[in-house]
C-alpha positions as CSV (number, residue, x, y, z in Angstrom):
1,X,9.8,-1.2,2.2
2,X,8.9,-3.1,5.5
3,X,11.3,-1.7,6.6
4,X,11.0,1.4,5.9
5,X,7.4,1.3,6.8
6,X,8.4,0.0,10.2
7,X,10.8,2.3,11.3
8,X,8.3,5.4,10.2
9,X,5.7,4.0,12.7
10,X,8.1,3.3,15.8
11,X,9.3,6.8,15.6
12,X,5.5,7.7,15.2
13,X,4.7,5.6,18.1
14,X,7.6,7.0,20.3
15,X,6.8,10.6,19.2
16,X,10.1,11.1,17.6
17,X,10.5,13.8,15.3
18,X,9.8,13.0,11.6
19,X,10.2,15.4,8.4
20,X,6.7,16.7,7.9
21,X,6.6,15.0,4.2
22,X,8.2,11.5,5.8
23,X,5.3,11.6,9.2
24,X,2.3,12.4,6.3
25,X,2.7,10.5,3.2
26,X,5.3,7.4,3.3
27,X,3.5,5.2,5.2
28,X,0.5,6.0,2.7
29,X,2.4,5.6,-0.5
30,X,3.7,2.0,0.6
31,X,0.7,0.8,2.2
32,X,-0.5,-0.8,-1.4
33,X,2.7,-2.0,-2.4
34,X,3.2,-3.7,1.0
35,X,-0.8,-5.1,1.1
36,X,-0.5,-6.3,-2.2
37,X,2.9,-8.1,-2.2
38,X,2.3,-9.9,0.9
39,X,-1.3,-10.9,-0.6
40,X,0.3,-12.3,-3.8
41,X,3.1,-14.0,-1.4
42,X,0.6,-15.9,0.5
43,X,-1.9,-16.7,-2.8
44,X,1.1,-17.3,-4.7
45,X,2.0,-19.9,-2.1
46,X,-1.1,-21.4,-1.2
47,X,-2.2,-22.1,-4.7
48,X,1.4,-23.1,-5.7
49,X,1.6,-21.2,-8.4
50,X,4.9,-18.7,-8.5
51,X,3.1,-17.0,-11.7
52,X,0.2,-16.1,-10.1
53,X,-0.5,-11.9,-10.2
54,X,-3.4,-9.6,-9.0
55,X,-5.3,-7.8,-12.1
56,X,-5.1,-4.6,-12.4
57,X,-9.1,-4.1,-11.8
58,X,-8.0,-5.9,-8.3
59,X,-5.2,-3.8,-7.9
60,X,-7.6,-0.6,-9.1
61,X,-10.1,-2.1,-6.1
62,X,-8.1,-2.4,-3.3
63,X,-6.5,1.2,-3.6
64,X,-10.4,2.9,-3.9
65,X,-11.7,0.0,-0.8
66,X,-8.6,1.7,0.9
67,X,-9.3,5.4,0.1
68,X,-12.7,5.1,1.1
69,X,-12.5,3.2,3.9
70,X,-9.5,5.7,5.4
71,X,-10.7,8.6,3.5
72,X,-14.0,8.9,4.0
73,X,-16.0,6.4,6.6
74,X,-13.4,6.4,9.1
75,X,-12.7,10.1,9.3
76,X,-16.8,10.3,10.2
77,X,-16.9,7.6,12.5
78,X,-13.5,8.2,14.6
79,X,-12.0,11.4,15.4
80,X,-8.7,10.2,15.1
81,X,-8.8,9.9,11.2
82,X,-8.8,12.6,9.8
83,X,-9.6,12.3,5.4
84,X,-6.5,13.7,3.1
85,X,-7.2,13.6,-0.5
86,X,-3.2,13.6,-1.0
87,X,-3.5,10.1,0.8
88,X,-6.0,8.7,-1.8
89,X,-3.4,9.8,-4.9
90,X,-0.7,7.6,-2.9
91,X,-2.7,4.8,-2.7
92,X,-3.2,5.2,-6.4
93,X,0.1,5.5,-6.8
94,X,1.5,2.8,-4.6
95,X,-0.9,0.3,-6.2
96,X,0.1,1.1,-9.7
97,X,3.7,1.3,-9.1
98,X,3.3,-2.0,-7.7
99,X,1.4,-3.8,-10.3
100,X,3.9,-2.1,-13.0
101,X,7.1,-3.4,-10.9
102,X,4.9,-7.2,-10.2
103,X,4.5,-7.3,-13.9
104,X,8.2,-6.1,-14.7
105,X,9.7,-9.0,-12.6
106,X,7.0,-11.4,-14.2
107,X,8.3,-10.6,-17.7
108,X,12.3,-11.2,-16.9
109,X,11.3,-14.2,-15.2
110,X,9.6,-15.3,-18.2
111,X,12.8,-14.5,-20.2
Protein backbone atom coordinates (compact mmCIF):
# COMPACT_ATOMS: atom_id res chain seq x y z
CA UNK A 1 0.00 0.00 0.00
CA UNK A 2 2.94 2.42 0.77
CA UNK A 3 3.75 1.71 -2.06
CA UNK A 4 1.19 2.14 -3.95
CA UNK A 5 0.35 5.30 -2.14
CA UNK A 6 3.87 6.57 -2.98
CA UNK A 7 4.12 6.06 -6.46
CA UNK A 8 0.39 7.80 -6.94
CA UNK A 9 1.81 10.98 -5.38
CA UNK A 10 5.26 11.25 -7.31
CA UNK A 11 3.35 10.90 -10.53
CA UNK A 12 1.02 13.58 -8.93
CA UNK A 13 3.79 15.63 -8.00
CA UNK A 14 5.59 15.37 -11.43
CA UNK A 15 2.15 15.94 -13.26
CA UNK A 16 2.23 12.61 -14.91
CA UNK A 17 -0.81 11.36 -16.29
CA UNK A 18 -2.96 9.26 -13.96
CA UNK A 19 -6.41 7.32 -14.76
CA UNK A 20 -9.07 9.76 -13.53
CA UNK A 21 -10.42 7.00 -10.93
CA UNK A 22 -6.43 6.16 -9.77
CA UNK A 23 -5.49 10.51 -9.50
CA UNK A 24 -9.10 10.92 -7.35
CA UNK A 25 -9.77 8.21 -4.96
CA UNK A 26 -6.64 5.76 -4.25
CA UNK A 27 -4.78 7.83 -2.29
CA UNK A 28 -8.10 8.46 -0.24
CA UNK A 29 -9.21 4.86 0.17
CA UNK A 30 -5.57 3.95 1.67
CA UNK A 31 -5.06 6.90 3.64
CA UNK A 32 -6.89 5.00 6.82
CA UNK A 33 -5.42 1.84 6.31
CA UNK A 34 -1.91 3.29 6.06
CA UNK A 35 -2.58 5.99 9.26
CA UNK A 36 -3.87 3.33 11.22
CA UNK A 37 -1.26 0.47 10.66
CA UNK A 38 1.63 2.62 11.14
CA UNK A 39 -0.22 4.01 14.50
CA UNK A 40 -0.77 0.47 15.79
CA UNK A 41 3.06 -0.32 14.55
CA UNK A 42 4.47 2.29 16.66
CA UNK A 43 1.80 1.69 19.92
CA UNK A 44 2.20 -1.81 19.46
CA UNK A 45 5.90 -1.27 19.89
CA UNK A 46 6.16 1.26 22.40
CA UNK A 47 3.91 -0.49 24.76
CA UNK A 48 5.41 -3.92 23.90
CA UNK A 49 2.45 -5.45 23.38
CA UNK A 50 2.20 -7.35 19.75
CA UNK A 51 -1.68 -7.82 20.66
CA UNK A 52 -2.41 -4.50 21.00
CA UNK A 53 -5.48 -3.22 18.37
CA UNK A 54 -7.37 0.15 17.81
CA UNK A 55 -11.27 -0.20 18.67
CA UNK A 56 -13.46 0.14 16.26
CA UNK A 57 -15.04 3.54 17.94
CA UNK A 58 -11.21 4.74 17.38
CA UNK A 59 -11.17 3.40 14.11
CA UNK A 60 -14.94 5.01 13.50
CA UNK A 61 -13.08 8.45 14.94
CA UNK A 62 -10.28 8.82 13.06
CA UNK A 63 -12.05 8.23 9.57
CA UNK A 64 -14.90 11.19 10.61
CA UNK A 65 -11.66 13.63 12.32
CA UNK A 66 -10.30 12.86 8.73
CA UNK A 67 -13.52 13.62 6.66
CA UNK A 68 -14.06 16.62 8.42
CA UNK A 69 -10.99 17.94 8.66
CA UNK A 70 -10.34 17.38 4.64
CA UNK A 71 -13.90 17.54 3.81
CA UNK A 72 -15.19 20.23 5.28
CA UNK A 73 -12.71 22.89 7.29
CA UNK A 74 -10.00 22.79 4.95
CA UNK A 75 -11.97 23.15 1.69
CA UNK A 76 -13.24 26.80 3.53
CA UNK A 77 -10.07 27.75 4.73
CA UNK A 78 -7.67 26.93 1.61
CA UNK A 79 -8.65 27.00 -1.89
CA UNK A 80 -6.60 24.21 -2.74
CA UNK A 81 -9.01 21.59 -1.05
CA UNK A 82 -11.68 21.20 -2.54
CA UNK A 83 -14.65 18.79 -0.25
CA UNK A 84 -15.74 15.35 -2.09
CA UNK A 85 -18.30 13.41 -0.33
CA UNK A 86 -16.93 10.29 -2.42
CA UNK A 87 -13.67 10.93 -0.32
CA UNK A 88 -15.44 10.68 3.10
CA UNK A 89 -17.08 7.01 1.96
CA UNK A 90 -13.27 5.93 1.30
CA UNK A 91 -12.16 6.91 4.46
CA UNK A 92 -15.02 4.87 5.82
CA UNK A 93 -14.16 2.32 3.85
CA UNK A 94 -10.40 2.22 4.23
CA UNK A 95 -10.88 2.27 8.02
CA UNK A 96 -13.16 -0.55 8.17
CA UNK A 97 -11.45 -2.65 5.78
CA UNK A 98 -8.61 -2.15 7.91
CA UNK A 99 -9.91 -2.89 11.35
CA UNK A 100 -11.69 -6.13 9.64
CA UNK A 101 -8.20 -7.33 7.96
CA UNK A 102 -6.21 -6.14 11.84
CA UNK A 103 -8.75 -8.31 13.44
CA UNK A 104 -8.49 -11.18 10.83
CA UNK A 105 -4.62 -11.46 11.27
CA UNK A 106 -5.20 -11.14 15.21
CA UNK A 107 -7.50 -14.24 15.23
CA UNK A 108 -4.87 -16.65 13.09
CA UNK A 109 -2.30 -15.44 15.19
CA UNK A 110 -4.28 -16.42 18.08
CA UNK A 111 -4.75 -19.92 16.52
Amino acid sequence: MVVIAGAIYVRQRLQLPLPELVNNYVNDLLCMPLLLGALTFLLRGLKGDKDFRFSLLFVLFMASYYSVYFEYYLPKVNPRYTADWMDVVLYFTGAIAYFLLEGKKSNQTLK
